[in-house]
N, C-alpha and C positions, 0 to 999 in steps of 0.2 A: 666619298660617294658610296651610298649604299643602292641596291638593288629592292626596290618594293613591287606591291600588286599593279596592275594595271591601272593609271591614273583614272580615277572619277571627273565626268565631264560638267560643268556647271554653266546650263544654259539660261540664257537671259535672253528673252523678247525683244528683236530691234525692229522699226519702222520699215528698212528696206537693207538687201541685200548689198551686202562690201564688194566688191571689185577683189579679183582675184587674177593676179600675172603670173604665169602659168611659163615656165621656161627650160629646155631641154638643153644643155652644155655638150655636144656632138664629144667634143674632145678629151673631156673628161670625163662622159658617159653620168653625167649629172643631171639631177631634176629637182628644180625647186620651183617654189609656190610660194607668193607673199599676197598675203591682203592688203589692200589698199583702202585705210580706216578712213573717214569724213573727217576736218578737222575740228576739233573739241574747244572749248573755251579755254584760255591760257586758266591756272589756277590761279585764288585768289592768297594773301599773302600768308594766313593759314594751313591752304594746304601744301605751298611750298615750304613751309617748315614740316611741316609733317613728314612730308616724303623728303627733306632732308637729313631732317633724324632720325626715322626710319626707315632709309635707303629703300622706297615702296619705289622707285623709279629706275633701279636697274633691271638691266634684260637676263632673262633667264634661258636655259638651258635644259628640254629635256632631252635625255639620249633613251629611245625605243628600241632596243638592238640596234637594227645599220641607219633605224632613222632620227634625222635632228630635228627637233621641234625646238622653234625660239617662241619665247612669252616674252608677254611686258611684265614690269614689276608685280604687276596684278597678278598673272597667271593666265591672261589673253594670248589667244594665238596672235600672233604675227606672220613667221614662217616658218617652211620644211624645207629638208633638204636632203635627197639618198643616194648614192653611186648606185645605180642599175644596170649596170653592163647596154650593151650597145642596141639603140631598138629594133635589129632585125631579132634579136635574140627575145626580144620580151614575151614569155609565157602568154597565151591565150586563151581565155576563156570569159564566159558571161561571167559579169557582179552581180552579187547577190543581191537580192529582190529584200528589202524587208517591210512589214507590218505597216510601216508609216514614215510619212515626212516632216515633222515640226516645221512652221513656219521660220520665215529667219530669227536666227537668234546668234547672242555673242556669247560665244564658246571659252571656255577659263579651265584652264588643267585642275584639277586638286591634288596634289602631290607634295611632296614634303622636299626641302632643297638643302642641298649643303651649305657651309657658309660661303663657296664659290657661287652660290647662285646654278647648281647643275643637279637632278634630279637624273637618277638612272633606273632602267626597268630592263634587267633582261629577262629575253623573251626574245622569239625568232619573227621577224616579219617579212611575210613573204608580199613580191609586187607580179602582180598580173595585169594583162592589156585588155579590156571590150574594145575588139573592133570596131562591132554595129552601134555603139554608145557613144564611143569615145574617151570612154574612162579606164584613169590608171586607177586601181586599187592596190592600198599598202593595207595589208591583213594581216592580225596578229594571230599566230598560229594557236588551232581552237579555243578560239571566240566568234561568236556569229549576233549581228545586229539583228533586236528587234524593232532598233528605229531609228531614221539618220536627223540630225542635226545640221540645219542650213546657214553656213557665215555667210559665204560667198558666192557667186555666179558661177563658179566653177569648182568650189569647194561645199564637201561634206565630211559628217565624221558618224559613223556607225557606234551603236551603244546597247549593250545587254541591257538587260531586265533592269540588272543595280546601277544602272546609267555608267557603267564601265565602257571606255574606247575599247571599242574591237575591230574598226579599222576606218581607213582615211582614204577618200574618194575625191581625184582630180578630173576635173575637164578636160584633156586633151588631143582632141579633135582633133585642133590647130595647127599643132605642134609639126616643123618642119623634119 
């Protein structure tokens, strides 16, 4: 596992916003997020060989400092995952405002993986609560979006100028 730049976000235009489960672990002071993708056409008997010989269908692994980010073989989000300490403790403050909202689109890391399929960035990221919004934000420390990227109903991902992740925006409102 080597340590690189901040992954490059590769967005792609979708018709309609993913479903995002959004969920707080009390006991283990855990927060994960997973998209919930429409289901896709089975492949055709080509591109099961493809993605058999090319292992293009296992899940990957990014590690962001304390957070986990899983892809599909592509480099698609799937889910997150961070130990936050407990949420009376959760830091407060407003999420940053940026420049613009892309319409939905499907988000793909670009980073380079080992042959374990695991990609590492250290780098510190820090999570904070919006009250009046309801969002958690996971912020890589200095980095600041000029624009966020929409997968989900309750997911977003922040992006500098060179379309670099600068940070990850949950919905949780909800959240008991």
């Amino acid at each position: 596992m080597t340590s690189q730049l901040r992954p490059a976000l590769i967005a792609t235009p979708i018709p309609a916003l993913h479903t995002c489960h959004v969920i707080w672990d009390e006991e283990s002071q855990t927060i994960s997020a997973t998209v919930e993708r429409q289901a896709t056409a089975p492949p055709n008997l080509a591109q099961q060989i493809e993605r058999t010989l090319f292992e293009i269908d296992a899940d990957r692994r990014l590690v962001l400092g304390d957070l986990d980010i899983l892809l599909d073989g592509e480099g698609h989000f799937n889910a997150l995952e961070m130990r936050i300490g407990p949420k009376a403790s959760w830091q407060q403050q407003p999420t940053p405002t940026p420049l613009s909202i892309d319409g939905p689109s499907d988000v793909a890391f670009d980073v380079d993986f080992d042959t374990n399929g695991i990609a590492v960035v250290e780098t510190s990221v820090g999570a904070f609560f919006d009250a009046a919004t309801g969002t958690l934000c996971f912020q890589i420390k200095g980095a600041s979006a000029v624009r966020h990227l929409q997968l989900a109903d309750k997911l977003r991902f922040g992006v500098d100028g060179d379309g670099r992740l600068t940070e990850i925006l949950l919905g949780v409102d909800s959240l008991t």
